[in-house]
C-alpha positions in Angstrom: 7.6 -22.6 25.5 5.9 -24.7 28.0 8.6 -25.9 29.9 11.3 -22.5 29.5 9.7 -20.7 33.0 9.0 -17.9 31.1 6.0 -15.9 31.4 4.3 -15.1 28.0 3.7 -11.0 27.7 1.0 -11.0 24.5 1.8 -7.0 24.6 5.0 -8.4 22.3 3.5 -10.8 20.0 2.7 -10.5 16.9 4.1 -6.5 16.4 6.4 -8.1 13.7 3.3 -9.5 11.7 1.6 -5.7 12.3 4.5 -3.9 11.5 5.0 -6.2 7.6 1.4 -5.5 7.1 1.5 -1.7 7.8 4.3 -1.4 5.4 2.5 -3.5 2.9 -0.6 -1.5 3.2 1.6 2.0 2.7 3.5 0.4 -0.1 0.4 -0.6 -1.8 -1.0 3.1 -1.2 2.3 4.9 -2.9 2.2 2.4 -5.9 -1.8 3.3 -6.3 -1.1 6.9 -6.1 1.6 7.1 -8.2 0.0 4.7 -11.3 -3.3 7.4 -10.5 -1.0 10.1 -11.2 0.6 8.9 -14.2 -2.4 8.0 -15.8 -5.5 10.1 -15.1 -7.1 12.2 -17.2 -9.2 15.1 -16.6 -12.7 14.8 -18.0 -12.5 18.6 -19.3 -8.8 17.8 -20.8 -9.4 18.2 -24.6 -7.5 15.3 -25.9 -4.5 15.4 -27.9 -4.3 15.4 -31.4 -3.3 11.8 -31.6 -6.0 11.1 -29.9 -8.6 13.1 -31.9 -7.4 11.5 -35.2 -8.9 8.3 -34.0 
């Protein structure tokens, strides 16, 4: 890039990289979330009666 005349604008670099991570990080937040919601239990749920035969 040293020799192409081109001036380097560093308000474009690296907005690729951001963007991947920002849809990691979202991704990574829907997948928590939805494993929280399929999973959790309330602590003043009685349990169920498989669970109360242990």
């Amino acid at each position: 890039m040293a020799g192409s005349g081109e001036q380097q604008d560093p308000n474009k670099l690296g907005w690729g990289f951001a963007a991947v991570i920002i849809v990691l990080a979202i991704a990574a937040n829907v997948t928590a979330y939805s494993i929280h919601k399929a999973t959790y239990l309330k602590p003043d749920k009685a349990p169920t009666s498989a669970q109360a035969a242990h």
